[in-house]
C-alpha positions as CSV (number, residue, x, y, z in Angstrom):
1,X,0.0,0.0,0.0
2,X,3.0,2.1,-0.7
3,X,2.7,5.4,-3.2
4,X,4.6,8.2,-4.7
5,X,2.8,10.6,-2.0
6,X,5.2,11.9,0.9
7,X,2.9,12.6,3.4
8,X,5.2,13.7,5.8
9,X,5.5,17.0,3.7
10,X,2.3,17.9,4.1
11,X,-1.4,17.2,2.6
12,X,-4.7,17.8,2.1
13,X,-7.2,16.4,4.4
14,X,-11.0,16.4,3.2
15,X,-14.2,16.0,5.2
16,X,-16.7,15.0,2.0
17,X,-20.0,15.0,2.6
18,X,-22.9,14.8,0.8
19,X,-23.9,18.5,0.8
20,X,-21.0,19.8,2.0
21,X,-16.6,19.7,2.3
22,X,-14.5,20.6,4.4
23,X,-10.4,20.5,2.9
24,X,-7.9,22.0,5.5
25,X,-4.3,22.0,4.0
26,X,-2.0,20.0,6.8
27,X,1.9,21.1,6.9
28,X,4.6,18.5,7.7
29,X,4.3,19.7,11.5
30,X,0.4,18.6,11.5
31,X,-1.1,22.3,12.3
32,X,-3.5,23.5,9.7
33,X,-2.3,26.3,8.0
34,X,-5.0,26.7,5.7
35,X,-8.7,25.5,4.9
36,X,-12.1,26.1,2.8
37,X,-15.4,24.8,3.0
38,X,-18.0,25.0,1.0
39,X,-21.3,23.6,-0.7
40,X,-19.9,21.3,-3.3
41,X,-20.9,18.2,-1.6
42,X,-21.1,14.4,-3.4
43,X,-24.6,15.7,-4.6
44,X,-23.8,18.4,-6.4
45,X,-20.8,16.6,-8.4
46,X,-22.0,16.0,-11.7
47,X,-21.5,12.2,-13.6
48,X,-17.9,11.8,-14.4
49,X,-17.2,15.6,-12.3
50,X,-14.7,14.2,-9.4
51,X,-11.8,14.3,-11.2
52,X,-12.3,18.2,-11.7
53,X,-13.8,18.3,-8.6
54,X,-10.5,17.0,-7.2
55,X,-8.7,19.4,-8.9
56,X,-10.7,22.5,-7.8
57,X,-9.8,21.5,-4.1
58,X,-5.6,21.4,-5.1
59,X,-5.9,24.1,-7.2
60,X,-7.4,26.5,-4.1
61,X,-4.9,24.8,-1.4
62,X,-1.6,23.3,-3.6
63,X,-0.5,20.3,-5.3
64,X,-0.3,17.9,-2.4
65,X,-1.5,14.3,-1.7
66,X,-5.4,14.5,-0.8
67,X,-6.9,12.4,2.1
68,X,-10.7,12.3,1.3
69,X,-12.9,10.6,3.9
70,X,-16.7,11.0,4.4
71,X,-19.2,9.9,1.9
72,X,-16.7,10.7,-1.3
73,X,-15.9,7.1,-0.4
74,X,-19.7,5.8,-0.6
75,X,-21.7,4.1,-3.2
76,X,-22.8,7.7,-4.7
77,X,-19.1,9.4,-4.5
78,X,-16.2,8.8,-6.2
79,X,-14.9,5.6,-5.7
80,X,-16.2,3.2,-3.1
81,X,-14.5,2.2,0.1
82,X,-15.7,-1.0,1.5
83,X,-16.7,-0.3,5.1
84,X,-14.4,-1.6,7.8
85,X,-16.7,-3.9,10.6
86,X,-16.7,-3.5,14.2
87,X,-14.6,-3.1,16.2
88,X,-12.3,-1.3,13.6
89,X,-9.3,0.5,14.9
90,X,-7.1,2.9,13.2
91,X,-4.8,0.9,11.7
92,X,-8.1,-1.2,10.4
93,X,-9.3,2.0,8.6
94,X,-5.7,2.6,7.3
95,X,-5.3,-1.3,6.3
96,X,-9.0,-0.5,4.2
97,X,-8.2,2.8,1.7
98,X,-8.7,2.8,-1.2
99,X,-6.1,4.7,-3.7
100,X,-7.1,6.7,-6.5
101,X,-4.9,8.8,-9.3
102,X,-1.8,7.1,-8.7
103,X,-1.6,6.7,-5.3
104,X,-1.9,10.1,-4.5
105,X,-5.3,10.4,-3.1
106,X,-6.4,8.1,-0.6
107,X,-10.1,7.5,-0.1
108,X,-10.9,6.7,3.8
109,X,-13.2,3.8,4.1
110,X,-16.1,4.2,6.4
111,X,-17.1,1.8,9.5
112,X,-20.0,-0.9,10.0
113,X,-21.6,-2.2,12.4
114,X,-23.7,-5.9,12.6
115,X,-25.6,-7.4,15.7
116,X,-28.0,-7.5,17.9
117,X,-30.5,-7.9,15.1
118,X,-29.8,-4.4,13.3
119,X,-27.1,-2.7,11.2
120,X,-25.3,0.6,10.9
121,X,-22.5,2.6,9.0
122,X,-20.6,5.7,9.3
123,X,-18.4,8.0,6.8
124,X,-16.2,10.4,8.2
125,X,-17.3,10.1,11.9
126,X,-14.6,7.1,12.3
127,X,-11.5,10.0,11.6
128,X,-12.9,11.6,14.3
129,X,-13.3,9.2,16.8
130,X,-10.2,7.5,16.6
131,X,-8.5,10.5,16.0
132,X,-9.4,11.5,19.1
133,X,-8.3,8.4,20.7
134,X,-4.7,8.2,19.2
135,X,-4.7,12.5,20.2
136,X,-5.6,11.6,23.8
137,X,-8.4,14.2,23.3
138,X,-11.0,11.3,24.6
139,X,-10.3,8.2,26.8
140,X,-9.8,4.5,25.1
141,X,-12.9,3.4,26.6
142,X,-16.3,5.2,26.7
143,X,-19.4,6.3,25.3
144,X,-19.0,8.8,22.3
145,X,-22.2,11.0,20.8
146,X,-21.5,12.9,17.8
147,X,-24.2,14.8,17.1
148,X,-25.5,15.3,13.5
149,X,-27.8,15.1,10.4
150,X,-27.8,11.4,11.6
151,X,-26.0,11.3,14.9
152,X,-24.1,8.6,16.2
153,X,-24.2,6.9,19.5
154,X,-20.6,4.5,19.3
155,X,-19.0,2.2,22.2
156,X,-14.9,2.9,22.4
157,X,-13.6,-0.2,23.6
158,X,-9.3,-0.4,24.0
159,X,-9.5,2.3,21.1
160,X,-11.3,0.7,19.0
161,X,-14.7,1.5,17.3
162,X,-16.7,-1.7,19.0
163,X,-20.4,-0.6,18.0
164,X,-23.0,2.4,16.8
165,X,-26.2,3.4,16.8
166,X,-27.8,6.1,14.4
167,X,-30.2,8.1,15.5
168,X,-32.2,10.5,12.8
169,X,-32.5,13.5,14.8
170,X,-31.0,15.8,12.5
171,X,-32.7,14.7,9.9
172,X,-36.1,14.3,11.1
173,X,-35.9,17.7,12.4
174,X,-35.6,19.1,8.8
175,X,-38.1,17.1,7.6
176,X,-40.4,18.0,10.1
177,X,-39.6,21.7,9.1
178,X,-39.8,22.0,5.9
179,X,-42.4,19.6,5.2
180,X,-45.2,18.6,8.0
181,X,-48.0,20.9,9.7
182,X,-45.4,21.8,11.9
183,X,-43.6,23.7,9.6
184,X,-44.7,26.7,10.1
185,X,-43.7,26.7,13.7
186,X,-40.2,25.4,13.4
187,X,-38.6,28.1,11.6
188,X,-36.9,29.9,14.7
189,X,-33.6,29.2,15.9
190,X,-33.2,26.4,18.4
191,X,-31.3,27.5,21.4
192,X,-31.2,25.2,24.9
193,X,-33.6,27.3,27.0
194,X,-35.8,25.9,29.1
195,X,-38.5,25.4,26.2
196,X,-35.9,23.1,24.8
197,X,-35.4,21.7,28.3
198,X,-38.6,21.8,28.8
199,X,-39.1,19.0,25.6
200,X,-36.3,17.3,26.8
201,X,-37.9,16.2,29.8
202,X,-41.0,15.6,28.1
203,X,-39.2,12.9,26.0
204,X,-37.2,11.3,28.6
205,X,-40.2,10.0,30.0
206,X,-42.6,9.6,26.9
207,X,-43.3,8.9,23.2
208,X,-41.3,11.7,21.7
209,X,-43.4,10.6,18.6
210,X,-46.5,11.0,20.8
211,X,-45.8,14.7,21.8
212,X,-44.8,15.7,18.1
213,X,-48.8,17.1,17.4
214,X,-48.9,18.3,20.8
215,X,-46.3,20.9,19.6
216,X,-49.2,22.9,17.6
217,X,-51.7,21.6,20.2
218,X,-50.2,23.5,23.0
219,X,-49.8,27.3,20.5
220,X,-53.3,26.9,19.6
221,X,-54.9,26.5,22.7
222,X,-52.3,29.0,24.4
223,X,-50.9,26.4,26.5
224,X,-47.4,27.8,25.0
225,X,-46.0,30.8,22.8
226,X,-45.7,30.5,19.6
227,X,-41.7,31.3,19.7
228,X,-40.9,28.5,21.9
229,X,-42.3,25.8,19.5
230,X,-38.8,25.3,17.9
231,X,-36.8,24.4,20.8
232,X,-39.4,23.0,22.6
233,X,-39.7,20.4,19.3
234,X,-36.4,20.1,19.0
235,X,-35.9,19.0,22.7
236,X,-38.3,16.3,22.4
237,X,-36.5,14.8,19.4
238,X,-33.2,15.2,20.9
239,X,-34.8,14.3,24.5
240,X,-35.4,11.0,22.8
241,X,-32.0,10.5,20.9
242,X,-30.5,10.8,24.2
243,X,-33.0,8.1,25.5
244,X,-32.2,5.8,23.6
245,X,-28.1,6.8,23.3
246,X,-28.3,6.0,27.4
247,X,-29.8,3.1,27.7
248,X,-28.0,-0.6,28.1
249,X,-25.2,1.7,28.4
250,X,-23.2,1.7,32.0
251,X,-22.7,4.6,34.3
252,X,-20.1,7.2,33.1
253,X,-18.6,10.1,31.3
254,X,-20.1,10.9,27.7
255,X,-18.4,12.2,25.0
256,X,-20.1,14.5,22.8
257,X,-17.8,15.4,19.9
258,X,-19.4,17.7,17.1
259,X,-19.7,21.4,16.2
260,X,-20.3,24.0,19.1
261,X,-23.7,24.4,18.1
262,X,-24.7,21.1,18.0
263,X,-23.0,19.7,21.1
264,X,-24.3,22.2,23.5
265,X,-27.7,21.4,23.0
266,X,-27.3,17.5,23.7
267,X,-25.3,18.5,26.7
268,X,-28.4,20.6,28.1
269,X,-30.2,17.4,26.8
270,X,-28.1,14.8,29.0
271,X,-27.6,17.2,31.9
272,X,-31.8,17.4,32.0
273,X,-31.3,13.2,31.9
274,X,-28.9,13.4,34.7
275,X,-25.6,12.1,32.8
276,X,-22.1,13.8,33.2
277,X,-20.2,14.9,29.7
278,X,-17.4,16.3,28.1
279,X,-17.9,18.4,25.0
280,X,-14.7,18.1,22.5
281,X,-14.6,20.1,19.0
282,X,-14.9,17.5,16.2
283,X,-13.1,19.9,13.6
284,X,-10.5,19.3,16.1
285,X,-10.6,15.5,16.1
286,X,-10.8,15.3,12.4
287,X,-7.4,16.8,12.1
288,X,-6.2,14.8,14.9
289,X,-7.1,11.5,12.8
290,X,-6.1,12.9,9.5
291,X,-2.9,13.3,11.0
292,X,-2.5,10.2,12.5
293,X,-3.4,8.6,9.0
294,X,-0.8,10.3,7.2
295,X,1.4,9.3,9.5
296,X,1.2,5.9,9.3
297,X,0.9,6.1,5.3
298,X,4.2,7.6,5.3
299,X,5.6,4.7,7.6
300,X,4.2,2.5,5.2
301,X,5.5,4.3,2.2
302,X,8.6,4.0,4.1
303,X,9.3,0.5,4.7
């Protein structure tokens, strides 16, 4: 698994999803001294477009090798990467790229999960788990939620990547925004006041999908204002994403790793449910595994 690449000069690491990227140009110390997101996710890349997609990302940050993980590696990107199963570990993601253009871009594969009667994958959330493992950002062993258009709920077991749940939240949020009787009321910003705690509750105790109509009950009948409808909503989803992330699990510290603005409402969500947490940047811990990739492709390349 060798290649022309020398990584240790420096590359291009790419978080590629599928309406969005994220490319931050890495230097042969590791620090990030410069980065670009934009749009352009898998979606909008026309039949046949990657290559001049790929090109569009060196010609805005240099000619260096490119490290693409995220959904670029799925069935609808550029070239598939066959998922890695549980428990994967770095060197099991590393072990499973797949090269592209010479060896010079290396395409991340993504993780899977299979038991206890269900299945689950993830793109681009592995980097940052066990980038944050090999960093010493988060501990070996714990519970890890990574909030998201589909968050995750994964098991870190001596490093490794032992099992996941996804939960829709995200998702099902938008949905419910854009295109259910709800709508209407949902177009505020969510913030984690207390009528987002307020939901949370709610759902930590009952059928989140019970209390959806209740949202527009409670405004009509002036059981609620109006401008608490989207965090109130938003709490009961979440509410009962953090249900379900909890439960089975043993007593301890939870990880949420994400953006800001994601994390800090499923910390007001698992502080309502009575569970202590550490909030780490996942920008962060996606350089952090990036790096330690490129690392150990440039050990390869070198022996």
């Amino acid at each position: 698994m060798g290649g022309r690449a020398r990584w240790a000069d420096g590359f291009i690491a790419v978080d590629w999803g599928t309406t969005n990227r994220r490319a931050y140009l890495m230097d042969s110390a590791g620090a990030c001294t410069a980065e670009f997101e934009d749009g352009k996710g898998i979606l909008s890349v026309p039949a046949g477009g990657f290559p001049d997609a790929i090109a569009d990302i060196r010609g805005r940050l240099g000619d260096h090798p490119l490290l693409l993980a995220g959904m670029i590696g799925s069935n609808r990107g550029w070239i598939e990467a066959p998922y890695v199963p549980c428990p994967a570990s770095l060197d099991d993601i590393v072990e499973g790229i797949v090269w592209a253009s010479e060896r010079r871009d290396a395409i991340v594969p993504g993780v899977s999960f299979v038991g206890d009667g269900r299945a689950d994958v993830m793109r681009g959330e592995e980097v940052q788990l066990l980038g944050a493992v090999a960093s010493g950002m988060i501990p070996a062993n714990g519970l890890v939620c990574h909030p998201g258009t589909h968050n995750k709920w994964a098991s870190v077991v001596g490093g490794k990547i032992s099992s996941f749940r996804t939960v829709m939240t995200g998702e099902l949020f938008s949905l419910l925004k854009d295109h259910s009787i709800l709508s209407d009321l949902l177009q505020r910003d969510v913030e984690p006041d207390e009528a987002f705690r307020s939901g949370v509750r709610r759902a930590l105790d009952h059928d989140a999908q019970a209390e959806l109509f209740g949202v527009r009950a409670r405004v009509l009948l002036n059981q609620s204002p109006r401008d608490e409808a989207a965090s109130y909503a938003s709490g009961l989803l979440i509410g009962s994403d953090v249900r379900i992330g909890l439960a089975g699990n043993p007593a301890g510290r939870v990880v949420i790793m994400g953006r800001p603005e994601l994390t800090e409402l499923y910390a007001a969500a698992l502080g309502e449910a009575g569970a202590s947490f550490t909030e780490v940047d996942g920008e962060r811990c996606f350089l952090a595994g990036a790096s330690a990739i490129a690392e150990r492709l440039n050990d390869v390349r070198a022996s």
